[in-house]
N, CA, C and O of each residue as an XYZ file, in Angstrom:
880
protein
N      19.989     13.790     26.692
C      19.221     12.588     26.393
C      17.977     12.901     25.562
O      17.528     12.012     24.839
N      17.295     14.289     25.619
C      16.470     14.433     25.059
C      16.322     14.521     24.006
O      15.328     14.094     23.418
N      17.529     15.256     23.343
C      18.370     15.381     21.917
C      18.298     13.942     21.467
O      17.701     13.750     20.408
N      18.742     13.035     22.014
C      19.144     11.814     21.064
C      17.836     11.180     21.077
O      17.646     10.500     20.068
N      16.676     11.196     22.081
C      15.879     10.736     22.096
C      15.084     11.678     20.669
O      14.898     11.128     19.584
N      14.812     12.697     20.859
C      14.542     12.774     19.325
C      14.677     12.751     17.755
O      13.959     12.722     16.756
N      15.963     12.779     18.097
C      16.830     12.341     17.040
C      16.270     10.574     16.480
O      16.081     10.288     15.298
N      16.129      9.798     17.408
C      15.202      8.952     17.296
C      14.217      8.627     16.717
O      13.948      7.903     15.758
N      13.549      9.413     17.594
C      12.166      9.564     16.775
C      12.563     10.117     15.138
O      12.176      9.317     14.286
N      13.202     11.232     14.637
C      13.091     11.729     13.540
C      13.879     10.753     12.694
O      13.933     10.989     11.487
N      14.459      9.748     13.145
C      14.997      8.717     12.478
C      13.771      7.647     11.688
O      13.493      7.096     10.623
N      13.412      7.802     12.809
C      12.058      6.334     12.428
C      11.221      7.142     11.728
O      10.631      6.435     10.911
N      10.907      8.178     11.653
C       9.534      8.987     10.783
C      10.409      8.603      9.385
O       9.908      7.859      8.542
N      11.871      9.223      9.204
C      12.613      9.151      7.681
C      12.505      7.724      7.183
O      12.537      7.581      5.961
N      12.349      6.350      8.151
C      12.694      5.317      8.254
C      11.442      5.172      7.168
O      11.629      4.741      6.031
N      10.151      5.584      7.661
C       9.148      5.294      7.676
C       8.573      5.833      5.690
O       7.902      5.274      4.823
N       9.165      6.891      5.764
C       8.909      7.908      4.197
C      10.331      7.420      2.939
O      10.483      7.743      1.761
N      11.092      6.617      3.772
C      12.086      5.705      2.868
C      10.911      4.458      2.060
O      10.369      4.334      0.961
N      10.945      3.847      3.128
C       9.805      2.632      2.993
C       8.550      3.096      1.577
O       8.463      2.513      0.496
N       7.863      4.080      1.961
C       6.899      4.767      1.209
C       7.172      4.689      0.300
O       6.459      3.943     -0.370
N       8.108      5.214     -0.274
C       8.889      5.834     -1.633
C       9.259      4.693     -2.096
O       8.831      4.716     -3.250
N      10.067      3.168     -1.851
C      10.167      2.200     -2.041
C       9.047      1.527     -2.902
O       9.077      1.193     -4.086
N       7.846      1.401     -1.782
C       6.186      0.761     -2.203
C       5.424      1.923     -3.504
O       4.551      1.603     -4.310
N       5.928      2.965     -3.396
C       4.959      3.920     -4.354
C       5.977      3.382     -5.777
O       5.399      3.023     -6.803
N       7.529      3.378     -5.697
C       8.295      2.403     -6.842
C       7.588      1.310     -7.190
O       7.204      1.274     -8.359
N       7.321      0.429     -6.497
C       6.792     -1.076     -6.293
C       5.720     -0.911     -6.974
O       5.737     -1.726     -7.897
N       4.696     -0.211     -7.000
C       3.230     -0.241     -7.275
C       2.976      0.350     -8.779
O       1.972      0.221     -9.478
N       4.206      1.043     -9.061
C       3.999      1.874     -9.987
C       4.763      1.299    -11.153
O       4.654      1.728    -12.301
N       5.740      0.050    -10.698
C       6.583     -0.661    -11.786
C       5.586     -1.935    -11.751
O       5.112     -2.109    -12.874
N       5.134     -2.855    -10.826
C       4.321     -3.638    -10.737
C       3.434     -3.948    -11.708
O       3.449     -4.907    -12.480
N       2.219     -2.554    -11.553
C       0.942     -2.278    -12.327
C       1.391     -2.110    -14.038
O       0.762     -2.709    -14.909
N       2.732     -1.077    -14.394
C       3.108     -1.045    -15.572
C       3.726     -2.521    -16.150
O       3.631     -2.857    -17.330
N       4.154     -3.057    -15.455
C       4.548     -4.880    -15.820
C       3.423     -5.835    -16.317
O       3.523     -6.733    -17.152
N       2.443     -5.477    -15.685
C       1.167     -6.178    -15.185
C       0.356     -5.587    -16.691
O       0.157     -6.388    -17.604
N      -0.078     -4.094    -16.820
C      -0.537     -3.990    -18.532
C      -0.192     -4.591    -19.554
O      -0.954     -4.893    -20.472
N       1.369     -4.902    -19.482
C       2.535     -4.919    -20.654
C       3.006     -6.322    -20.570
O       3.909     -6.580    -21.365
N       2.706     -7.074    -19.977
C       3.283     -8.421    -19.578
C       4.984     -8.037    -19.845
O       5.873     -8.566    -20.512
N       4.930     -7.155    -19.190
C       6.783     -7.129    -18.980
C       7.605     -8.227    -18.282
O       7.516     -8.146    -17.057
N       8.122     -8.899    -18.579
C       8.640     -9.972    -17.511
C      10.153     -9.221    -16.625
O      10.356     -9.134    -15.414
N      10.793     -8.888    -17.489
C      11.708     -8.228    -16.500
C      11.596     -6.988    -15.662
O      12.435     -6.872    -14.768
N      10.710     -6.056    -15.802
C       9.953     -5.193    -14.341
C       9.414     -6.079    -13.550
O       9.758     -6.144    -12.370
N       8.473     -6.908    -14.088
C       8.092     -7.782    -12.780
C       9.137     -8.164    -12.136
O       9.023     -8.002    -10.921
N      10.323     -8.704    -12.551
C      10.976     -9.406    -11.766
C      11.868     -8.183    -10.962
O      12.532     -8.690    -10.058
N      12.003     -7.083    -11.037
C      12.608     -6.071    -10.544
C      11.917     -5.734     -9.258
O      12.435     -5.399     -8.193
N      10.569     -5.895     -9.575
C       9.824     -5.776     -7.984
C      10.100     -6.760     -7.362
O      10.512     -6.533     -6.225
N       9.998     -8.387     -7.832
C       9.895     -9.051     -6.592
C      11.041     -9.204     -6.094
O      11.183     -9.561     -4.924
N      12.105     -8.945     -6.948
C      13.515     -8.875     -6.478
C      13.322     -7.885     -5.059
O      13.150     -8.354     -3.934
N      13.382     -6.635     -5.334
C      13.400     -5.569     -4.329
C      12.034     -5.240     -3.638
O      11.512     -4.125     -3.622
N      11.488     -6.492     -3.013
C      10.604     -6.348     -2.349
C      11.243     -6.648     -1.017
O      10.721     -6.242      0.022
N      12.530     -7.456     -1.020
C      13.622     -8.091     -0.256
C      14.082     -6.647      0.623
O      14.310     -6.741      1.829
N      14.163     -5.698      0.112
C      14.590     -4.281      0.345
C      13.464     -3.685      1.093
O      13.655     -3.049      2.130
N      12.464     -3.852      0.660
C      11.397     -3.216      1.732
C      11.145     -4.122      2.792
O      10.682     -3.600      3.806
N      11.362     -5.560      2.824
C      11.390     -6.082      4.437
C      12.278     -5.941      5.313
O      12.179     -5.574      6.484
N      13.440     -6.344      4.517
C      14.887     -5.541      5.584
C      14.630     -3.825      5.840
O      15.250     -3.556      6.869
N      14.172     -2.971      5.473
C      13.732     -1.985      5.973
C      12.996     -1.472      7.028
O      13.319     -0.564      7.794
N      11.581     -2.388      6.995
C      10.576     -2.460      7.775
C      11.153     -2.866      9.405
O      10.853     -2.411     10.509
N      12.372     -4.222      8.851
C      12.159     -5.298     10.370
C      13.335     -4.368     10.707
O      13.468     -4.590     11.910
N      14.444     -3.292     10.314
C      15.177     -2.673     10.654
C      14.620     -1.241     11.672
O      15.015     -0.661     12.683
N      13.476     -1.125     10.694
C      12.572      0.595     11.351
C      12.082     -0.489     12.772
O      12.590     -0.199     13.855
N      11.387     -1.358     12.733
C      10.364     -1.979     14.175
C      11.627     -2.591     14.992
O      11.443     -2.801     16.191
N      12.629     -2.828     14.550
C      13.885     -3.107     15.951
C      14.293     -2.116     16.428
O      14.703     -2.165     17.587
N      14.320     -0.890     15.709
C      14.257      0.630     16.723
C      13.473      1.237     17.198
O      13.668      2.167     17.981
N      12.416      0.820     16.810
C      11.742      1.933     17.704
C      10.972      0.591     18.749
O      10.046      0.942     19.480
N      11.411     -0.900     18.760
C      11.218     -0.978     20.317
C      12.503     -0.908     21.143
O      12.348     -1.158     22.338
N      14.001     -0.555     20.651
C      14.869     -0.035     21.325
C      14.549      0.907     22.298
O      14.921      0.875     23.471
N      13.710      1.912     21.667
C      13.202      3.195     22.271
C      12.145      3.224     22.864
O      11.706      4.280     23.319
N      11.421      1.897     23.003
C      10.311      1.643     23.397
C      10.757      1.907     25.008
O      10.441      2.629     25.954
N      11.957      0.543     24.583
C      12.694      0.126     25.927
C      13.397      0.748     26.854
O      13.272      0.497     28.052
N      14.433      1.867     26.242
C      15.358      2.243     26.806
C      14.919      3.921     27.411
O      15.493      4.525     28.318
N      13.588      4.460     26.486
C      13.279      5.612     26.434
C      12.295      6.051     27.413
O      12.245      7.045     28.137
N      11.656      5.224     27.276
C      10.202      5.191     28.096
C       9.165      6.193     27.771
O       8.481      6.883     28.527
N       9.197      6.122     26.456
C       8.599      7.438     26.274
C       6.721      7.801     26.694
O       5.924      7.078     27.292
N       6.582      8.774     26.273
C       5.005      9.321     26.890
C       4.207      9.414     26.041
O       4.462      8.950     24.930
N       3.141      9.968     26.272
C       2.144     10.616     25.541
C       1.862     10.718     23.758
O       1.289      9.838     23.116
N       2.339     11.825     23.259
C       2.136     11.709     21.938
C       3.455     10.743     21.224
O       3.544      9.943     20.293
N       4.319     11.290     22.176
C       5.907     10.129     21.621
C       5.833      8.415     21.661
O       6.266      7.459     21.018
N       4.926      8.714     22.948
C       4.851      7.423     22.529
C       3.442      6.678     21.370
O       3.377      5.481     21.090
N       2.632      7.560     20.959
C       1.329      7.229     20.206
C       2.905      7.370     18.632
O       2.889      6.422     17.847
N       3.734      8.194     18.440
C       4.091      7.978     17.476
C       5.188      6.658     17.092
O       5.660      6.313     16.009
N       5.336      6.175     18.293
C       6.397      5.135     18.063
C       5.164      4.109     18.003
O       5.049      3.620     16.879
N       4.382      3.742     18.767
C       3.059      2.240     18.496
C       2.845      2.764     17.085
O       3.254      1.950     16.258
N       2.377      3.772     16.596
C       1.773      4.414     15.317
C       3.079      3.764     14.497
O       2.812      2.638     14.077
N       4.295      4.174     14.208
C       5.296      3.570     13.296
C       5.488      2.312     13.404
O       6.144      1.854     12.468
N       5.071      1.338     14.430
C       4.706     -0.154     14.314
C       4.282     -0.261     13.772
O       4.903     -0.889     12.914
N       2.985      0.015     13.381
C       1.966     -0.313     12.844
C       1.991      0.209     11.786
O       1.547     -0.641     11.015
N       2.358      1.549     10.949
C       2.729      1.736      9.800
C       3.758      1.002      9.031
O       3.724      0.748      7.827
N       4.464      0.766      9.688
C       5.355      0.021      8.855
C       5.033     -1.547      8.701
O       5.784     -2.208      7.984
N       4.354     -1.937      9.102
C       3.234     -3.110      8.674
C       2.799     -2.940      7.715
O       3.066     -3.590      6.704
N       1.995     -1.993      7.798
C       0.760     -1.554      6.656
C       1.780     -1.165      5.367
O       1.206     -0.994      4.292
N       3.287     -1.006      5.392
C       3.394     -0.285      4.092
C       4.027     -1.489      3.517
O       3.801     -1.834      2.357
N       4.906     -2.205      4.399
C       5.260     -3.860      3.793
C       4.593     -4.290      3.301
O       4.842     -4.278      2.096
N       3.180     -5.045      3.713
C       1.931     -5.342      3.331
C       1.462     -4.413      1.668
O       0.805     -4.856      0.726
N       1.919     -3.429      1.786
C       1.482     -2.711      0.359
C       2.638     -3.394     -0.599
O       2.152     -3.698     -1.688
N       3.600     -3.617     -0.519
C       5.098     -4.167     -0.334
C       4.716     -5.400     -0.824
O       4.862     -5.271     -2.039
N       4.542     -5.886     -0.731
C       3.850     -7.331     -0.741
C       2.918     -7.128     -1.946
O       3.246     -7.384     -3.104
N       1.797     -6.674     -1.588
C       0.751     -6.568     -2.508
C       1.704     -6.447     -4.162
O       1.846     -7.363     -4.973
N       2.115     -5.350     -4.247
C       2.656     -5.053     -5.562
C       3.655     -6.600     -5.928
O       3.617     -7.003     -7.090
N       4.298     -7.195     -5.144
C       4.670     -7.902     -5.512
C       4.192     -9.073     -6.037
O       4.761     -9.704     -6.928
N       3.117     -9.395     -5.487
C       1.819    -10.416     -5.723
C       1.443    -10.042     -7.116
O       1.609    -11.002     -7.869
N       0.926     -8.817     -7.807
C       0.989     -8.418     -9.198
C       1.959     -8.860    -10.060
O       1.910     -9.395    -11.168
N       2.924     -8.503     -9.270
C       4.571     -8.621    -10.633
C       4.213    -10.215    -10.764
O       3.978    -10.880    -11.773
N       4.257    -10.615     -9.293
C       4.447    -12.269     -9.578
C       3.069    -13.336    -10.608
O       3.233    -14.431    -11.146
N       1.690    -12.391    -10.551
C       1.305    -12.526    -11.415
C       1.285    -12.507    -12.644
O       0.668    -13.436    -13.164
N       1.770    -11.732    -13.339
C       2.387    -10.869    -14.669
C       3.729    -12.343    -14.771
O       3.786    -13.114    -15.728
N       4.367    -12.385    -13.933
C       5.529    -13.763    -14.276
C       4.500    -14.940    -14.838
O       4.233    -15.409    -15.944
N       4.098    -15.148    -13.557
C       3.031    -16.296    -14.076
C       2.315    -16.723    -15.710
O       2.355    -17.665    -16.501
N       1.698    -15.423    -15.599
C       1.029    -15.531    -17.403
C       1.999    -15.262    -18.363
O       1.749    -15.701    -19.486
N       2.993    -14.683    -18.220
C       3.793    -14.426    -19.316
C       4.397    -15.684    -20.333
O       5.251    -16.530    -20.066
N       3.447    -15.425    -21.876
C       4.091    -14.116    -22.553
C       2.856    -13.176    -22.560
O       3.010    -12.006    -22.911
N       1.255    -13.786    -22.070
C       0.234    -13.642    -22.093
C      -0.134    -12.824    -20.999
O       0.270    -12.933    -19.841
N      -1.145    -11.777    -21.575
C      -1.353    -10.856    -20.217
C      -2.127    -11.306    -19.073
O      -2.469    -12.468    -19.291
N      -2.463    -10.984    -18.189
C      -2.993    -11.918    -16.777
C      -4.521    -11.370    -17.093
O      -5.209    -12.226    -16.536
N      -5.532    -10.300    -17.751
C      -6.541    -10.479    -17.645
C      -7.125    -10.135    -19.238
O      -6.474     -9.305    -19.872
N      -8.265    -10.717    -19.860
C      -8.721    -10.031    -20.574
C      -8.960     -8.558    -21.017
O      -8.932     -7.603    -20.240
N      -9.241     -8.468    -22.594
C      -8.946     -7.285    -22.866
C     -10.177     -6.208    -22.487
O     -10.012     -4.996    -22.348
N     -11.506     -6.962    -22.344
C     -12.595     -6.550    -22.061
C     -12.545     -5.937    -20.120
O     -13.414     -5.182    -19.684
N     -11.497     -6.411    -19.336
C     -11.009     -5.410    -18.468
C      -9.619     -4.520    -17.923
O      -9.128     -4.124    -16.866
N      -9.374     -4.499    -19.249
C      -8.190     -3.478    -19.448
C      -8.306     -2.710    -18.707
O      -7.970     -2.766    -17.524
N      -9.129     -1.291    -19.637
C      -9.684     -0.284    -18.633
C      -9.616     -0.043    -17.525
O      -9.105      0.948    -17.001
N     -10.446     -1.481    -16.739
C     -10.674     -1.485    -15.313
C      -9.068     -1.436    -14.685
O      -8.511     -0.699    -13.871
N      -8.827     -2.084    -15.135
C      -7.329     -2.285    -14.000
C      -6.340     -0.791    -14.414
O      -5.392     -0.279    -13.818
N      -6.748     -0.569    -15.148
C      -5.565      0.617    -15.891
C      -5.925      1.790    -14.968
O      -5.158      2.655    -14.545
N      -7.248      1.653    -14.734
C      -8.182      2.872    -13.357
C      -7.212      2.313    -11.763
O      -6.473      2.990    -11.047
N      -7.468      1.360    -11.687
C      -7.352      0.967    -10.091
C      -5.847      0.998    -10.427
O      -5.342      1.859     -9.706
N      -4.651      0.260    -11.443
C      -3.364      0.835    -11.401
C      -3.295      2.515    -10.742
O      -2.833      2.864     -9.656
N      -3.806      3.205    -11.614
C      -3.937      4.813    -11.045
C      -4.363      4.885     -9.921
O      -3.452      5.356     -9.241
N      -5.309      4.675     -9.253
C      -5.751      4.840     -7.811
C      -4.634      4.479     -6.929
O      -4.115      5.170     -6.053
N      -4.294      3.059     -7.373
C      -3.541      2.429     -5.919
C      -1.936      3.371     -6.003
O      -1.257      3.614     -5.005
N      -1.545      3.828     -7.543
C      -0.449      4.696     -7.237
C      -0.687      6.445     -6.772
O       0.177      7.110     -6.200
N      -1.754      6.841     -7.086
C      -2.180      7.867     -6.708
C      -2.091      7.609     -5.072
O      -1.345      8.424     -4.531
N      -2.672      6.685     -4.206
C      -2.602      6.307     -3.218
C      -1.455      6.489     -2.580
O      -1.194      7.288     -1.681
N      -0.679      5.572     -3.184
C       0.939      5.146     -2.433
C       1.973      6.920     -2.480
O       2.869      7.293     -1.723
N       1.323      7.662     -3.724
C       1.818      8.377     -3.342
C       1.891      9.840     -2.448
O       2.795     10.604     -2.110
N      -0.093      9.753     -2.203
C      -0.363     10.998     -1.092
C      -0.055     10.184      0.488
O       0.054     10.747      1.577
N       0.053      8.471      0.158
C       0.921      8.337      1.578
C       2.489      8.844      1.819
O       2.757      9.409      2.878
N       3.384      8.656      0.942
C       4.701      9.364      1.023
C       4.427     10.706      1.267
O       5.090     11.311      2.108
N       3.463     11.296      0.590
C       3.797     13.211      0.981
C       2.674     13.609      2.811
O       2.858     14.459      3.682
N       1.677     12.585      2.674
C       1.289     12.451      4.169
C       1.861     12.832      5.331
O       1.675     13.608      6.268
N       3.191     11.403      4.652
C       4.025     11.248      6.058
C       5.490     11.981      5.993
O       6.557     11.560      6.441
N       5.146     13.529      5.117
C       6.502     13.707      4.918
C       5.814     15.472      5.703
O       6.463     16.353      6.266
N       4.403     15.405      5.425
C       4.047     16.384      5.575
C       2.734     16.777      6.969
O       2.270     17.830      7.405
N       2.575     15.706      7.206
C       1.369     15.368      8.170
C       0.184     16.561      7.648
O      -0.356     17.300      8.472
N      -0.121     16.625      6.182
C      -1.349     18.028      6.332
C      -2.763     16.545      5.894
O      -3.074     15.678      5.078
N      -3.069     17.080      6.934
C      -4.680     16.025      7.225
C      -5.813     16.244      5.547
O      -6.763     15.597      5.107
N      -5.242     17.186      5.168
C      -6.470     17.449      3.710
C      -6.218     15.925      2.978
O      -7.151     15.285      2.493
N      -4.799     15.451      2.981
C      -4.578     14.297      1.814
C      -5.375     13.018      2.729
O      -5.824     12.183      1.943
N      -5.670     12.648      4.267
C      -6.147     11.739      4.499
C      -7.726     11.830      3.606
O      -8.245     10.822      3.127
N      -8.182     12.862      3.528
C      -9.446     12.810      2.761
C      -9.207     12.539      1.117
O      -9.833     11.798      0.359
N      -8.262     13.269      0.904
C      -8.006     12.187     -0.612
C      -7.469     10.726     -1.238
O      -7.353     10.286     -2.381
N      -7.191     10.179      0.167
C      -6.850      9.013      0.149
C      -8.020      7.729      0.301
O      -7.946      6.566     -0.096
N      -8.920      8.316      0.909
C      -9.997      7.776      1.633
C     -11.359      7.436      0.306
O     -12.104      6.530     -0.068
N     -10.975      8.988     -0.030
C     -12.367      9.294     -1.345
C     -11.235      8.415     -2.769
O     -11.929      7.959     -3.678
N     -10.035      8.247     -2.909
C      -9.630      7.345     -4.198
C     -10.104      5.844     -3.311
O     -10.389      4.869     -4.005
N     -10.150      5.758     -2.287
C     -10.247      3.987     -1.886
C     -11.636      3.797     -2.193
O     -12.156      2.739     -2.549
N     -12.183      4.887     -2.030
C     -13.889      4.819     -2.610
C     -14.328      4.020     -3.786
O     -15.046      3.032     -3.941
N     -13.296      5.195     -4.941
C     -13.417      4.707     -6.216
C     -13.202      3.194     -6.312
O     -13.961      2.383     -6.841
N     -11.900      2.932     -5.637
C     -11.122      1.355     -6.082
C     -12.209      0.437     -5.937
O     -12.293     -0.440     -6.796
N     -13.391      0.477     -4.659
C     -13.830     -0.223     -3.928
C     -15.524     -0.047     -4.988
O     -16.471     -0.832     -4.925
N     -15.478      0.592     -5.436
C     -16.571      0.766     -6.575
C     -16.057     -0.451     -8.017
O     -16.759     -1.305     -8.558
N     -14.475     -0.050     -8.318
C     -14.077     -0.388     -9.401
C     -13.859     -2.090     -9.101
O     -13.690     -2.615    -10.201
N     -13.822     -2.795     -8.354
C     -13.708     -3.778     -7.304
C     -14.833     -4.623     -7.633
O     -14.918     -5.510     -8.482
N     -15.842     -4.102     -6.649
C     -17.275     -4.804     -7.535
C     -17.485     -4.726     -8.993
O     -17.988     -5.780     -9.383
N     -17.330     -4.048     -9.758
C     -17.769     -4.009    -11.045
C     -16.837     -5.306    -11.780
O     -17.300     -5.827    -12.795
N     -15.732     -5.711    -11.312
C     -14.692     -6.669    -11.894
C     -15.516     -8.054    -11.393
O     -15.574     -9.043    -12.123
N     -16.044     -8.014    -10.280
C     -16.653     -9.496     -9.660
C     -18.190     -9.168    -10.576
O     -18.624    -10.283    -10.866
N     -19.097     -8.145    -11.094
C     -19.825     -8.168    -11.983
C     -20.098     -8.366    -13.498
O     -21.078     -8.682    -14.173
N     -18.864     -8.058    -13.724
C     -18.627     -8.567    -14.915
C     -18.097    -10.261    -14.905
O     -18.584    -11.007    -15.754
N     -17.266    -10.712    -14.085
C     -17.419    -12.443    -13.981
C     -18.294    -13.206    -13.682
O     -18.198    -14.412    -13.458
N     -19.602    -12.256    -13.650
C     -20.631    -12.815    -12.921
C     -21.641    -13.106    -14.207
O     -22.466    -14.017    -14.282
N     -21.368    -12.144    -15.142
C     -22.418    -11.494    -16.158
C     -22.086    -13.087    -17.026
O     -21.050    -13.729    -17.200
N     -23.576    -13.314    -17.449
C     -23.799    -14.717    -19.048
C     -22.605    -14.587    -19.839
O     -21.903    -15.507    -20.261
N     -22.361    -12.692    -20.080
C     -21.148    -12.842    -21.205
C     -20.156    -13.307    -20.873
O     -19.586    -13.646    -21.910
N     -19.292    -13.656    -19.660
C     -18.040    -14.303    -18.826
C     -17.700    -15.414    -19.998
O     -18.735    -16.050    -20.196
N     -17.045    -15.703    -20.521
C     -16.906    -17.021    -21.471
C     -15.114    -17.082    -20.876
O     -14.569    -17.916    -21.599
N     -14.474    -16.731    -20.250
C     -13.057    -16.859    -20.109
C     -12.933    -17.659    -19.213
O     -13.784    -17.553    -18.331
N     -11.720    -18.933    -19.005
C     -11.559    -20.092    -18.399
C     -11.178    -19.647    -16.930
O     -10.931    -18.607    -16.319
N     -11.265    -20.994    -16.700
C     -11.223    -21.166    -14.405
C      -9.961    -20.432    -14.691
O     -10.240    -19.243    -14.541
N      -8.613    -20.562    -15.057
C      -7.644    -19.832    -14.542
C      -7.662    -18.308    -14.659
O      -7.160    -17.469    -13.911
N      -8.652    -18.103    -16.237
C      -8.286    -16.549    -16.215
C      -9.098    -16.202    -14.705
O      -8.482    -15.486    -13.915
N     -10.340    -16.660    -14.346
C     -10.983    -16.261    -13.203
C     -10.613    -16.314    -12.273
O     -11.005    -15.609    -11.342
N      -9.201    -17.680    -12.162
C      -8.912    -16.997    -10.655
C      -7.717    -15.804    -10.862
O      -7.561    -15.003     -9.941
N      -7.174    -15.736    -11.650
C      -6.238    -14.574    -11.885
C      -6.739    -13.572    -11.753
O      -6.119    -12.802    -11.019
N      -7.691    -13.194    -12.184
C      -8.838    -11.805    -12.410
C      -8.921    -11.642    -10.881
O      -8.222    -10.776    -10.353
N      -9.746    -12.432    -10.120
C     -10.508    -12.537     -9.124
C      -9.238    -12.337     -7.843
O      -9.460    -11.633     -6.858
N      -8.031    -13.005     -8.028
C      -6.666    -12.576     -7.206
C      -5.877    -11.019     -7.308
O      -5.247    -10.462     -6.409
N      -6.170    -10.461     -8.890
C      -5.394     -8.897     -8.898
C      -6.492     -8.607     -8.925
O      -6.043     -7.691     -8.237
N      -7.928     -8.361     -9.049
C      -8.692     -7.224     -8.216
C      -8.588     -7.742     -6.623
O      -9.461     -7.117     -6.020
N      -8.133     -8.309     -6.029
C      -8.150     -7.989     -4.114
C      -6.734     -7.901     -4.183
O      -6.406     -8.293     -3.063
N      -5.795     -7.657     -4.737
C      -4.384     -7.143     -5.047
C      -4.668     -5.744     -4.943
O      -4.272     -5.219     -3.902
N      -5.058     -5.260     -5.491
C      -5.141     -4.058     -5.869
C      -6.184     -2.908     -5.091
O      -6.177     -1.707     -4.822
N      -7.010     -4.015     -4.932
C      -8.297     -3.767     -3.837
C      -7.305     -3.240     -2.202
O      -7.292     -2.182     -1.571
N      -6.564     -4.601     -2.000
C      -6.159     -4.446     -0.825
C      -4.956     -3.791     -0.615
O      -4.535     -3.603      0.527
N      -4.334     -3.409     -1.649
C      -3.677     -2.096     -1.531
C      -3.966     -0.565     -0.977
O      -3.312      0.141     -0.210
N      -5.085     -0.363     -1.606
C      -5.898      0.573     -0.986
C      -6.577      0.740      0.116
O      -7.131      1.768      0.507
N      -6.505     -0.692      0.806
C      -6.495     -0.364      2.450
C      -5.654     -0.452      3.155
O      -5.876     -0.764      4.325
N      -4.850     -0.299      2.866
C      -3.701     -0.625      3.684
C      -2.999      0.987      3.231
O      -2.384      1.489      4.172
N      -3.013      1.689      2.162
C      -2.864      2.958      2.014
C      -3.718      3.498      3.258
O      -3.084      3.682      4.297
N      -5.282      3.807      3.260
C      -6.066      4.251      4.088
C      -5.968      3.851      5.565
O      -6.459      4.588      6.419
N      -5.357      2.722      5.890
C      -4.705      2.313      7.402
C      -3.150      3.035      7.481
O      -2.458      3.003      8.499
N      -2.884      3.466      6.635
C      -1.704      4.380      7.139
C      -2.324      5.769      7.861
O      -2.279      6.271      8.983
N      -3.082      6.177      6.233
C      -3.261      7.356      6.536
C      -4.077      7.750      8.145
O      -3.921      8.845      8.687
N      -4.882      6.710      8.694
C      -5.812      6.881      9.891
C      -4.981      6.953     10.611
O      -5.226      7.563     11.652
N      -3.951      6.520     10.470
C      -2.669      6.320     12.288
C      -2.227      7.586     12.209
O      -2.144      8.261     13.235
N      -1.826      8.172     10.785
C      -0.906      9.595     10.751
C      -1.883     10.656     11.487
O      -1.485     11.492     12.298
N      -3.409     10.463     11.017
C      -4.306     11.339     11.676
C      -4.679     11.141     12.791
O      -5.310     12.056     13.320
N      -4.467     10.045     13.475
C      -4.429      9.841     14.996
C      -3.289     10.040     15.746
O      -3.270     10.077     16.976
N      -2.043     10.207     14.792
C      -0.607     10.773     15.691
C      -1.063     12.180     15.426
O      -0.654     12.849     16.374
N      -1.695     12.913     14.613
C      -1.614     14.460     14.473
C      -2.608     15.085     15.307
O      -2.493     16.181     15.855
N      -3.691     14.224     15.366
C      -4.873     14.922     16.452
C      -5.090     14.637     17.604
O      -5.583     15.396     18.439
N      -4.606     13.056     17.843
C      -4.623     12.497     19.421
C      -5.788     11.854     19.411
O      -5.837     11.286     20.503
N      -7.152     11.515     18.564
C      -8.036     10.907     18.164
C      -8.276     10.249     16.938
O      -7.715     10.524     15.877
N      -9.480      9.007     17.191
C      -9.594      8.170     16.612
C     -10.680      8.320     16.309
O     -11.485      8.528     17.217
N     -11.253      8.267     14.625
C     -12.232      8.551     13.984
C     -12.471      7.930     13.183
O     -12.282      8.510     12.113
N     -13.054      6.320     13.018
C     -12.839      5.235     12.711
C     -14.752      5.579     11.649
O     -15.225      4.902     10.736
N     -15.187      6.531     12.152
C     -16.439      6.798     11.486
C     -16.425      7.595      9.959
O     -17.303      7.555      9.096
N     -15.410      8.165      9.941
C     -14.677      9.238      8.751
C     -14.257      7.474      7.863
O     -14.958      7.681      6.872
N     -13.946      6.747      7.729
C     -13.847      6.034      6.917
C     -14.837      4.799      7.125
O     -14.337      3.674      7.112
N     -15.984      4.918      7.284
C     -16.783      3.844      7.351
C     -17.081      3.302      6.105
O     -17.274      2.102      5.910
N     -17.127      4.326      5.116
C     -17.189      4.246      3.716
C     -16.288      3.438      3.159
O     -16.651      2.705      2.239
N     -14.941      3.425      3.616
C     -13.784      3.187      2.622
C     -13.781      1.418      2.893
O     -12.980      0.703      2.291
């Protein structure tokens, strides 16, 4: 029983670094749709965003199978609540990217923000995939150095974040109510990608150490 019971568990961790690899796709075809007003990448994400929920609600019906049938303990069981809750957080990233593509549909043939914040988004594109992808090697690898590089890129985003609501703020702003709410919707797209990266990474470091250090990201 113990065998299959871990077998289990090592099911739902793969369950979990499938998912990843999915959203780090998602984020990384999304954001390139989103520069380029690509209309057919966008639509490739929101298509197969369908794929990362049937994934998710497939990983959280097993592991409360095992909730149930297993009874498990201690760290086994901090890693099965922990893969609840990750696999939230990576749908939710799941989501996010899709919210982009579906933006990028929206404006097309026209790009969704001015050219005067290109730049900006072309940075936070990089962050939030830089992100998505030290969560896949995270959770493939549990080495605690990448929660600190995940934490210090959410920094940046969260810098690059305000500067987008400062510049709509600035006399020079002359671009209409829709570009502003478009602007003002993919920076907390993109914004909130990056916490939901950094809420992975805190659970992986609370399944690896057995503590919660909610002060190590007060910053983020």
């Amino acid at each position: 029983m113990r065998k299959v019971f871990q077998a289990e568990l090592h099911q739902i961790g793969e369950g979990l670094i499938e998912i990843s690899d999915l959203v780090l796709e998602a984020i990384a075809k999304a954001t390139a749709s989103f520069a380029t007003a690509d209309l057919p990448s966008a639509q490739e994400v929101i298509a197969a965003d369908a794929r990362i929920d049937f994934l998710q609600n497939d990983l959280d019906e097993r592991a409360i199978d095992v909730l149930a049938l297993q009874g498990p303990v201690a760290s086994d069981l901090r890693m099965i609540v922990g893969s609840l809750r990750m696999s939230a957080s990576l749908e939710r990233m799941g989501d996010l990217a899709r919210h982009i593509a579906q933006l990028t549909r929206l404006r097309f043939p026209n790009p969704v923000i001015p050219a005067s914040l290109t730049e900006t988004f072309a940075e936070l594109a990089r962050l939030d995939i830089f992100i998505a992808g030290k969560v896949t090697e995270l959770l493939e690898s549990r080495d605690l150095e990448l929660v600190a590089e995940i934490s210090a890129a959410k920094s940046q985003i969260n810098k690059l974040h305000k500067t987008v609501f400062a510049t709509m703020a600035a006399p020079e702003w002359q671009e209409t109510a829709a570009t502003t709410v478009d602007v003002t919707l993919a920076s907390r797209y993109f914004e909130r990608f990056g916490d939901h990266g950094v809420s992975v990474a805190r659970k992986v470091s609370y399944l690896v150490t057995g503590e919660w250090q909610p002060e190590e990201f007060l910053a983020v």
